[in-house]
Steps between C-alpha positions, in 0.01 A plus 500: 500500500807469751499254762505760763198714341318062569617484833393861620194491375398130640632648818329836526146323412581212702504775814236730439229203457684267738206555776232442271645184331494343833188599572342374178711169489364392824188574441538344178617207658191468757241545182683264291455247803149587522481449123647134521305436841173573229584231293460233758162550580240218315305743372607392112291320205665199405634510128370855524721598177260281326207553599272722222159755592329198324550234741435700819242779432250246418612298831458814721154621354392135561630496925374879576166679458626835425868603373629845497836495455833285462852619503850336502831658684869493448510164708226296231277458834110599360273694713091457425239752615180350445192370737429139528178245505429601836547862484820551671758764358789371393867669462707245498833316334364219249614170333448614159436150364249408791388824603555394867581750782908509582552767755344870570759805404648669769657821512874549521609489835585886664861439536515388104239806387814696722790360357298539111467905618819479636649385158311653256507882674678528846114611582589854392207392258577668098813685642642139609399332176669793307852386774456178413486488148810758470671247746434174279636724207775564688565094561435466092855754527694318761455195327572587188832704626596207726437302140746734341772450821412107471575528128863694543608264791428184253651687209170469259187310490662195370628440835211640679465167696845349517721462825509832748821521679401467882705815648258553812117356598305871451692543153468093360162516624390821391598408157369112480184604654482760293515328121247243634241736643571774200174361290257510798580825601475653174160399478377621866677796404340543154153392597489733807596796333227377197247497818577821635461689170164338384409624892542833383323431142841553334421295231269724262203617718166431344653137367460357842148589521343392189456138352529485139179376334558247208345375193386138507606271215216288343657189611538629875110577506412147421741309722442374905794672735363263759684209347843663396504718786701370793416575852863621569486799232181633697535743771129616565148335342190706590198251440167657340221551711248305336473212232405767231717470214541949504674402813844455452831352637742743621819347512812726568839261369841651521572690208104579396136501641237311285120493541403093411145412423388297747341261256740476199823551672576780221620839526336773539761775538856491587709766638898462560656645805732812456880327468604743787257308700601151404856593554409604862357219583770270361776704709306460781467111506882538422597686712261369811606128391170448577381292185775222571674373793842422370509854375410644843775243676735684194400822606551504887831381449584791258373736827707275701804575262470839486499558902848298439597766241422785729696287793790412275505818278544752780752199658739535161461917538648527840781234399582771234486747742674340766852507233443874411796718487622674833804734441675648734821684222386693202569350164713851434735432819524128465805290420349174418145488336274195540263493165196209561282434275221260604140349430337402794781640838681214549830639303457853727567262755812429441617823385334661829695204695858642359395853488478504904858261522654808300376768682523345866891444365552859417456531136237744359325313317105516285254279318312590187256321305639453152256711343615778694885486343634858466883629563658419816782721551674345767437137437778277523328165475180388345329225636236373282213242633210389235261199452340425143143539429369338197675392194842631605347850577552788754290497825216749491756745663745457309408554148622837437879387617644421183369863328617671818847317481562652107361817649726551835827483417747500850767724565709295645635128515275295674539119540179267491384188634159348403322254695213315272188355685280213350354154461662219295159390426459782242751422193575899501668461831636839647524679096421804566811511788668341211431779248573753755849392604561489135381889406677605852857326357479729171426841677844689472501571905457167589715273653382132568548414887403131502357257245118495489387297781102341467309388793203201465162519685625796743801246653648665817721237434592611100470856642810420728735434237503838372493679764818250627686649173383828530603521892801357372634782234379766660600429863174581622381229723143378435293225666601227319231286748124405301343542736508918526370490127211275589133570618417463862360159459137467538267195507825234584373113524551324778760177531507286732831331625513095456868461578833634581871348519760556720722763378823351317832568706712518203319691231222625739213426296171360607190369301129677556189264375175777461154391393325767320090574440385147255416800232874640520666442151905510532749281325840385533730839427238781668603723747322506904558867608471556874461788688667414878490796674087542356618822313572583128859314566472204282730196459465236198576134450490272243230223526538142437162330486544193670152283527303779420680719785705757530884375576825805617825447529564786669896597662495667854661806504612653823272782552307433189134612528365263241726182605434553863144557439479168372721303726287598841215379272323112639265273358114611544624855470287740244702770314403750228687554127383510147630260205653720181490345223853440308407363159873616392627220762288202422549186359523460127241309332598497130875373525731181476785555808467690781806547733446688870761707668494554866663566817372558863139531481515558180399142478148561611304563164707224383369204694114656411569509117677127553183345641276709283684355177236270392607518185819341567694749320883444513567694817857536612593672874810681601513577869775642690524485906767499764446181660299146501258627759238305586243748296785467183430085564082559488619684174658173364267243595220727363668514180598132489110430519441783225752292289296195552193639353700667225386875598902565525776387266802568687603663869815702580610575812811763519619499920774774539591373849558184503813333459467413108324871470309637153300786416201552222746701260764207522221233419369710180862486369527140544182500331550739219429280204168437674420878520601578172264230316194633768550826343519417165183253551269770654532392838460735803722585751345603828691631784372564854741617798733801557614774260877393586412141347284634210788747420774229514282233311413767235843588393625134466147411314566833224915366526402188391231649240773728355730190459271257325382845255111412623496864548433676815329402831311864490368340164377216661326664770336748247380199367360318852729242527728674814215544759607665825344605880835577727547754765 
């Protein structure tokens, strides 16, 4: 079965018995709560599971005159109809050890008889039951499809329960809740359907009716039930009428009904109970929860999960449909062709993002799923966007692209570009874009256009870079800003401001001191995206987690949206942004030498990782600024004190306006030998600030690599050891 055929199918039940799944979970809630409120009352026998016929029929014939019948319910609570000494009728919950009254039974209260009609047939009386039960078959489907889904995300049932890879709430959610509530739900489901069928005496007709009549062994006709008999195994005990030995026990257990002599104990006769009836009976103290509290607890929470499914499920469907495909060109008339393939929307997202830059700049330009490849006569440029689903496979719609691609064969020359979408935390990271840039180089029309580009956890930021080279060759000028590729933020935290410096005359640069929710994880190396004018515009800044806040360095640009935004900001003030994580910029655990490269506010993350290093891992810190300002002097007597408690090794300080001036690049040259042996030790370089620097910096570091035949720095950084965040 495809993934696709999985997904439709959990989708199109999902909808048609969406209505009655919320129905029935809240009312399965309310009699699950009834069922746990039952167990609380004191109505109980103590060590009732012990207690045998022997040692409390003879105590109850001894306390009442007359006894006519006993019986025991799902809850172990035992109800005695009798008439005591004095004549009074009694119908009443007993101790079972003591015979002593406990409590009268009541009725169910209206609103629970309701709820139970409610649940059991939407009170359209056998029509309703014949709903219902199709509807619990129908959950017995979705789960088992959403099983299937659950199974193809984790790539087999070996990893059924290992990490999911958070990509939004309804999605992480849907799928967490999902493995841990599978097992319940099942069984509701199963035991539902079981119910409605035995209704409707599916289960062999005449079975149901009849009791099977046995043959007593010898041994069975000699020996006392009364003593091996335990209370609990009873349901109902009729008690003869008189003391006359033809007058026998009637004593209905739950897989037989016997007939004791009152005398001997022995059996008279013995009858089992038809297995469709036993089974009934079992799936409905299953499925009611009503024989054991922690089951009921179990199953209100399973109702509880699947009004979350219904929530989140029809959430992660109009994501998906929120990315769909909106041309405005013809495939046939188009000069460049956008092919997407994607799992879940999120990669139509992008492609629908570039597809309206194209057309609002005049090109005629269309976007196909990949599955939908055919000949493009006048395409001039292909534009391919795909994430990875599974073990390096195609997403569900794009499984057909690699038959299609032997089977279409282009007219003309057409260059390609293809953009790969995925998560680092799966070790087949963006293969199927890999596999497709590879079968796209050997096709005798193509002609490759740029190198294949990846993108990690649907980065804006990643995203950038290829459209930069893209915009680049072709001379078409794309938003090269995040921020346009980005969701209009939802749910954003609040901050509040603790401090604010001056602004710095010479390099205009000012420090921000936030203090985010106590439950807000960030570390040193993050990113703080903003959104100043309260639209989708979004600006980002590296975080340095200083005391357990949030520290900028920000630079004031005139006019600058973000910049100013944060300048007019003063202490006490709340603002709204949301933390990104940027694992790919943290601080290395698992290394000997660490050397930081900054300028401006590149410094920021920096000073966090420097006071988080409680390691003491030997940290070395490059900085570059114009002038000994008085922030540039906070800078050195912060590092003088991180020196002290060995959390830094060494600090450099590159001024390029003073009189004896420096930059970064000139102290890595005077440093070389020391870069070199970092390298070769598998230390990490980090480098925070602008692209100018990280450019510059770069080509002395893979110089000096070339030089000392270490090999190259793109080697190193393949390998983690050149870690970057500039802009």
């Amino acid at each position: 079965m495809t993934l696709s055929f999985w997904r439709y199918t959990h989708l199109a039940l999902a909808l048609f018995s969406s209505l009655f799944l919320l129905l029935a979970s809240v009312t399965g809630i309310i009699l699950a709560v009834d069922a746990v409120q039952e167990k609380t009352l004191p109505y109980k026998t103590e060590n009732f599971d012990t207690l045998t016929l022997g040692q409390t029929l003879p105590v109850l014939k001894k306390k009442y005159a007359e006894i006519t019948e006993l019986s025991v319910d799902y809850n172990q609570f035992v109800t005695l109809q009798a008439i005591d000494e004095d004549g009074n009728d009694i119908n009443a919950y007993i101790d079972a050890k003591t015979g002593k009254t406990l409590g009268i039974p009541a009725k169910k209260s209206e609103f629970i008889q309701w709820i139970t009609s409610l649940h059991r047939s939407l009170f359209l009386h056998e029509t309703g039951r014949f709903f219902v039960g199709v509807i619990s078959f129908l959950l017995f489907l979705i789960a088992i499809s959403g099983f299937m889904l659950v199974l193809s995300r984790q790539r087999g049932i070996r990893n059924f329960f290992s990490k999911v890879i958070k990509e939004y709430f309804a999605q992480y959610y849907h799928v967490i809740f999902g493995r841990l509530a599978l097992i319940p739900i099942l069984i509701i489901a199963l035991t539902g359907t079981y119910l409605s069928l035995e209704r409707f005496n599916f289960f062999m007709g005449d079975e149901k009716a009849k009791a099977v009549k046995t043959e007593l062994s010898a041994e069975a006709k000699k020996t006392s039930v009364f003593e091996k008999t335990l209370l609990k195994d009873v349901k109902k005990i009729e008690f003869p009428f008189t003391d006359d030995p033809e007058e026998y026990y009637i004593i209905e257990l739950k897989d037989r009904e016997i007939e004791v002599n009152q005398v001997t104990g022995t059996v008279i006769t013995e009858k089992l109970s038809p297995m469709t009836i036993q089974l009934a009976a079992l799936s409905l103290d299953i499925h009611t929860g009503r024989i054991n509290a922690i089951w009921a607890v179990i199953l209100a929470i399973a109702c509880l999960n699947i009004l979350f499914f219904i929530y989140s499920g029809f959430a992660i469907t109009l994501k998906r449909r929120a990315s769909r495909i909106k041309n405005k060109f013809k495939a046939a008339e188009s000069s460049i062709i956008i092919l997407a393939g994607s799992e879940n929307g999120s990669t139509l997202r992008f492609a629908n993002s570039i597809l309206k830059q194209l057309i609002d700049h005049g090109h005629k330009a269309h976007i196909s799923e990949l599955n939908n490849f055919t000949v493009f006569p006048k395409a001039e440029h292909f534009i391919v966007f795909s994430s990875t689903h599974g073990l390096g496979n195609a997403p569900s719609n794009g499984s057909k692209f690699v038959s299609l691609l032997k089977k279409h064969n282009q007219e003309q020359k057409i260059n390609f570009s293809v953009v790969g979408f995925g998560s680092k935390s799966y070790p087949d990271f963006c293969g199927f874009a890999v596999e497709m840039d590879q079968l796209l180089e050997k096709q005798n029309w193509s002609e490759r256009f740029l190198e294949l580009q990846t993108v990690n956890d649907k980065s804006a930021v990643e995203f950038v870079e290829w459209v930069k080279l893209w915009s680049a060759k072709t001379g078409i000028s794309l938003s090269t800003t995040p921020s346009v590729y980005n969701h209009v933020p939802k749910g954003l935290q609040k901050l509040m401001v603790l401090d604010k410096t001056m602004v710095s005359e010479s390099e205009q640069t000012f420090l921000v001191t936030l203090r985010a929710n106590a439950r807000t994880k960030f570390t040193s190396g993050d990113l703080l995206a903003v959104y100043p004018a309260n639209d989708n515009r979004e600006r980002l800044y590296s975080i340095g987690n200083h005391s357990g806040n949030i520290q900028l360095v920000v630079k004031l640009h005139p006019h600058g949206l973000g910049s100013g935004f944060l300048n007019n900001l003063e202490a006490g003030k709340v603002i709204k942004g949301r933390i990104i994580n940027n694992h790919a910029f943290h601080f290395p655990k698992k290394t000997s030498k660490v050397a930081l490269i900054s300028n401006g506010t590149g410094i920021a993350p920096f000073l966090g990782m420097i006071e988080q290093n409680k390691k003491k891992i030997e940290t070395h810190l490059y900085a570059g600024f114009r002038m000994e300002t008085e922030m540039v002097l906070g800078y050195k007597k912060f590092t003088s004190e991180m020196m002290e408690k060995q959390q830094l090794h060494n600090f450099h300080l590159a001024l390029s306006r003073e009189a004896e001036h420096f930059y970064v690049m000139d102290l890595i040259k005077r440093d070389a030998t020391f870069f070199i042996n970092l390298l070769k030790e598998g230390g990490v370089i980090m480098i925070c600030g602008s692209l100018a620097m990280q450019k510059d910096v770069e080509t002395i570091l893979d110089a000096l690599c070339l030089e000392n035949n270490i090999g190259t720095l793109s080697e190193f950084r393949n390998n983690g050891q050149l870690l970057t965040d500039c802009y």
